[in-house]
C-alpha positions as CSV (number, residue, x, y, z in Angstrom):
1,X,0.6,-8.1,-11.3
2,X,4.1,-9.4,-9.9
3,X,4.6,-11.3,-7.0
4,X,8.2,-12.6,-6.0
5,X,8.7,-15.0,-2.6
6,X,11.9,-15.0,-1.1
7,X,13.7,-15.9,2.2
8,X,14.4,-12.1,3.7
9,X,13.2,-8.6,2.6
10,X,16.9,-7.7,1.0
11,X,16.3,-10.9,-1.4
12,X,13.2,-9.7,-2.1
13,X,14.6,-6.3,-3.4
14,X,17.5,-7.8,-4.5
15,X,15.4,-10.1,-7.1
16,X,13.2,-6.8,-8.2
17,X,16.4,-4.5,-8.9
18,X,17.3,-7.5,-11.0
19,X,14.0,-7.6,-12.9
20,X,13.7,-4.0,-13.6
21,X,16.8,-3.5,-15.0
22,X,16.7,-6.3,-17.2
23,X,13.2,-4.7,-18.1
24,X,13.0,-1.0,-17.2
25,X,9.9,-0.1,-18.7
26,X,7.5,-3.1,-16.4
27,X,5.6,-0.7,-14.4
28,X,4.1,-3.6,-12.1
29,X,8.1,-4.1,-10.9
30,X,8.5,-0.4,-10.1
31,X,5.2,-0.8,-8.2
32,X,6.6,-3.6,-6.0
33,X,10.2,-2.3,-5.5
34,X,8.6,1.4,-3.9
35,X,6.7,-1.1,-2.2
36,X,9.6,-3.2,-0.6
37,X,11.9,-0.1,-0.4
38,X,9.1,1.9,2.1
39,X,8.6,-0.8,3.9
40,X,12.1,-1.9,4.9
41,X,12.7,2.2,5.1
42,X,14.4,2.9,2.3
43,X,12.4,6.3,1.5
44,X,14.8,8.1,-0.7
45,X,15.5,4.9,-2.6
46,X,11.4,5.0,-2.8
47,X,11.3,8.0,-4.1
48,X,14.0,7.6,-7.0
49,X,12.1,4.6,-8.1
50,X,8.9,6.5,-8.0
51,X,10.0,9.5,-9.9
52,X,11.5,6.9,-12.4
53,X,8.6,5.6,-13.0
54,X,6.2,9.0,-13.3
55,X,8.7,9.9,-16.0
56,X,7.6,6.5,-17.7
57,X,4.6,6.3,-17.1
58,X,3.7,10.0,-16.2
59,X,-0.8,8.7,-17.5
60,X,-1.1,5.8,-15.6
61,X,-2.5,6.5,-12.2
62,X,-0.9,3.7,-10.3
63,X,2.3,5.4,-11.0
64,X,0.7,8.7,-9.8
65,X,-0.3,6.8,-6.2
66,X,2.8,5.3,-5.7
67,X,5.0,8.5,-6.2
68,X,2.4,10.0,-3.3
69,X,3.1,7.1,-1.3
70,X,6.7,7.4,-1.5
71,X,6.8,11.8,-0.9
72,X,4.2,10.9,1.8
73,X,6.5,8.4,3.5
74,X,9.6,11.2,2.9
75,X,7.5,14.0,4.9
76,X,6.5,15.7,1.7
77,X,3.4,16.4,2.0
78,X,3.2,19.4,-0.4
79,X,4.0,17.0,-3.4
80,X,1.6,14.3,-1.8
81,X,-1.0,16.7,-2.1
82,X,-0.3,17.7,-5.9
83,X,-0.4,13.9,-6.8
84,X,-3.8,13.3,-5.2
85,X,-5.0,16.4,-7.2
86,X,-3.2,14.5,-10.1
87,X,-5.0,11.2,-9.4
88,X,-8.5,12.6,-8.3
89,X,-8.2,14.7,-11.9
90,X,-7.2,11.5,-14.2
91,X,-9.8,8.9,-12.4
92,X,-12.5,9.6,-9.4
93,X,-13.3,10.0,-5.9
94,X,-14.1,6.4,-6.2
95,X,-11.0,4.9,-7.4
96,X,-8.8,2.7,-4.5
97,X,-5.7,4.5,-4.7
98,X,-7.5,8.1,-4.0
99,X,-9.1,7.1,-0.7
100,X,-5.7,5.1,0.0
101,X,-3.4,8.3,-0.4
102,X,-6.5,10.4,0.8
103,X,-6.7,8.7,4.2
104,X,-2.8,8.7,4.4
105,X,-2.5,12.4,4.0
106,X,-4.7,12.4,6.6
107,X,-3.8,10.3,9.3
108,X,0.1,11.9,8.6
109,X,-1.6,15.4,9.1
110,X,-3.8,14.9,11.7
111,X,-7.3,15.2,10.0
112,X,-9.3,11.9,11.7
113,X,-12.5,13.5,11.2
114,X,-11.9,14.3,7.5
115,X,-10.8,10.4,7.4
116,X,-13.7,8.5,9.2
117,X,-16.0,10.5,7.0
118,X,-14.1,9.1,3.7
119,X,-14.0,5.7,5.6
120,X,-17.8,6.0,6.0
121,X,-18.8,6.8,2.6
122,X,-16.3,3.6,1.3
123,X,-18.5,1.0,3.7
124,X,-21.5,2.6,3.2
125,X,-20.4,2.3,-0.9
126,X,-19.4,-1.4,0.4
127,X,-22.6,-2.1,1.8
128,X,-24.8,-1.6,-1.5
129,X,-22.3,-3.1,-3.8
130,X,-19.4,-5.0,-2.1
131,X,-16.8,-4.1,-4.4
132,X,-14.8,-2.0,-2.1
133,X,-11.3,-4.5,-1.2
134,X,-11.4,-5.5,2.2
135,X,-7.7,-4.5,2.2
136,X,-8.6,-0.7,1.3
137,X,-11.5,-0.8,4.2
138,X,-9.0,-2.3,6.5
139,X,-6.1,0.8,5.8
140,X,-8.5,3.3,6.1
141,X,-9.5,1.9,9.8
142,X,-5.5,2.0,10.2
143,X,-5.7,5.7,9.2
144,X,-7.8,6.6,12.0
145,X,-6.2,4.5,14.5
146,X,-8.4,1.6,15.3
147,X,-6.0,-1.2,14.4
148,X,-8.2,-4.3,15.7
149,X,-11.3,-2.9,12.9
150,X,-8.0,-3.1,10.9
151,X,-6.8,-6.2,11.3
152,X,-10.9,-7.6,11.2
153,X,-11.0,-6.6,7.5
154,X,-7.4,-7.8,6.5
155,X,-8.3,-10.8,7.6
156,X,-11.1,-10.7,5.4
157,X,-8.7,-10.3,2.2
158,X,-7.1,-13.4,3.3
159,X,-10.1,-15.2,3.6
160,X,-11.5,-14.5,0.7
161,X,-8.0,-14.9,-1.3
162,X,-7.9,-11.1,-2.4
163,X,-5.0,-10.6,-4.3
164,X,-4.4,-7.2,-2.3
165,X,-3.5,-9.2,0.8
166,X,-0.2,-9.6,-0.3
167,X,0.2,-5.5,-0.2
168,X,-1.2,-5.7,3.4
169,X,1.6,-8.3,4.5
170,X,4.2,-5.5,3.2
171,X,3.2,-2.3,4.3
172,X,2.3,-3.4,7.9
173,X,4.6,-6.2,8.7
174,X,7.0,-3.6,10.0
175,X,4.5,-1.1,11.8
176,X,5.8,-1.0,15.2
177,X,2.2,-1.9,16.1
178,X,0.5,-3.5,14.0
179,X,3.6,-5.6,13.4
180,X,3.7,-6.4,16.9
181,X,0.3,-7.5,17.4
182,X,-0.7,-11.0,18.3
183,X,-4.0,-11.0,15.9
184,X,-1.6,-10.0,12.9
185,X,1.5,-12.4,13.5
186,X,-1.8,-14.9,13.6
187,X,-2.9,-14.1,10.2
188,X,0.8,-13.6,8.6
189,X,1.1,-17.4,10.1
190,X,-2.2,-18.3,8.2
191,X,-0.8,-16.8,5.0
192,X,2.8,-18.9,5.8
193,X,4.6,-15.6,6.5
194,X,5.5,-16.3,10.9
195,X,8.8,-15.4,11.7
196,X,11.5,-14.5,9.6
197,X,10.8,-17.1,7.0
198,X,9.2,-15.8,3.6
199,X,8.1,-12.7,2.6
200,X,5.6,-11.9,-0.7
201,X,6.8,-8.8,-2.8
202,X,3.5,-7.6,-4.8
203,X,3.2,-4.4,-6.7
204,X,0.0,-3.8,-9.2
C-alpha cells in the first residue's frame, strides 16, 4: 500500500513518477499513478502506465483491474471487457475489483439493471458477512446513479477508517457532481482534504 500527501495533484504525480522510476518494478506505485493520472484526466498517460505495468506484472489481478480502469476511462470498452474476462478467470465473481470494473462497464454502457442486480447481490453478501468495503458498496450506488446512497456509504469508509477511503477522495474529487456536492466537500473536510489544500495519492 502507498500513500503520498502533497499540496496539489501535479505534486502528487510528480512525487510518484519519481518513485517509480527509481523503483520500476513497485506495483503499489503504478497502482497510484493510473490512479492520479485518470483522475486529473490524463487517460493516455493512464493507459501507458497501465500497460507498463501488465507487462510486469501480467498474474497479479490488481494490475489486470487497473489496466480496465484506464481502457474504460479511454472509451475502450472492447479491451475493458477482455480484462474483466481476465480478472473474473484468475480470481471470482466475489473479488472487489470485478464488481468495481463490472459496475463501471456498466454504468459507461448503459446497463443499470444489470448493475443494481450486481449491487444487490454485494449488500445482500454484506448483510450476512460484512466484509464487503463500504467504499466498493458506495461506487456501485455511483454506477447506477444515486449519488446521495453514494456518498452514505463513503462516509461509512471514513468512519470506520477504511483504508479504501483514500481511493474514494481520488476518483470522485473531480466528478463534476459528486465533486460539487455539499455532502462530499463535508466529508473531504472531515478527512482534512476542503479546498485546494492536500490531496492523498493511494494505490493498492
Amino acid at each position: 500500500y502507498f500513500i503520498v500527501v502533497c499540496e496539489a495533484p501535479s505534486a502528487a504525480i510528480e512525487e510518484l513518477e519519481h518513485a517509480e522510476r527509481r523503483d520500476p518494478l513497485a506495483l503499489n506505485v503504478k497502482f497510484a499513478i493510473v490512479e492520479m493520472y485518470l483522475a486529473t484526466g490524463r487517460v493516455t498517460e493512464a493507459v501507458a502506465t497501465a500497460e507498463r505495468m501488465l507487462q510486469l506484472h501480467s498474474t497479479v489481478p490488481g494490475s489486470i483491474a487497473y489496466a480496465g480502469y484506464a481502457y474504460l476511462a479511454a472509451g475502450d470498452i472492447g479491451r475493458a471487457d477482455r480484462m474483466l474476462t481476465q480478472l473474473r478467470a484468475m480470481t471470482s465473481d466475489d473479488f472487489w475489483h470485478v464488481f468495481m470494473l463490472q459496475v463501471r462497464i456498466d454504468a459507461t454502457t448503459g446497463r443499470l439493471e444489470h448493475a443494481r442486480q450486481l449491487l444487490n447481490r454485494v449488500l445482500h453478501k454484506n448483510e450476512t458477512d460484512e466484509t464487503v468495503s463500504p467504499f466498493v458498496i458506495g461506487t456501485g450506488y455511483r454506477a447506477v446513479g444515486e449519488t446521495q446512497q453514494a456518498i452514505d456509504w463513503w462516509k461509512r469508509a471514513v468512519e470506520q477508517h477504511h483504508p479504501h477511503g483514500g481511493q474514494m477522495t481520488i476518483q470522485w474529487r473531480s466528478d463534476p457532481i459528486i465533486g460539487k456536492d455539499p455532502r462530499f466537500l463535508a466529508l473531504l473536510k472531515r478527512m482534512g482534504l476542503e479546498g485546494g489544500g492536500k490531496t492523498t495519492a493511494a494505490g493498492q
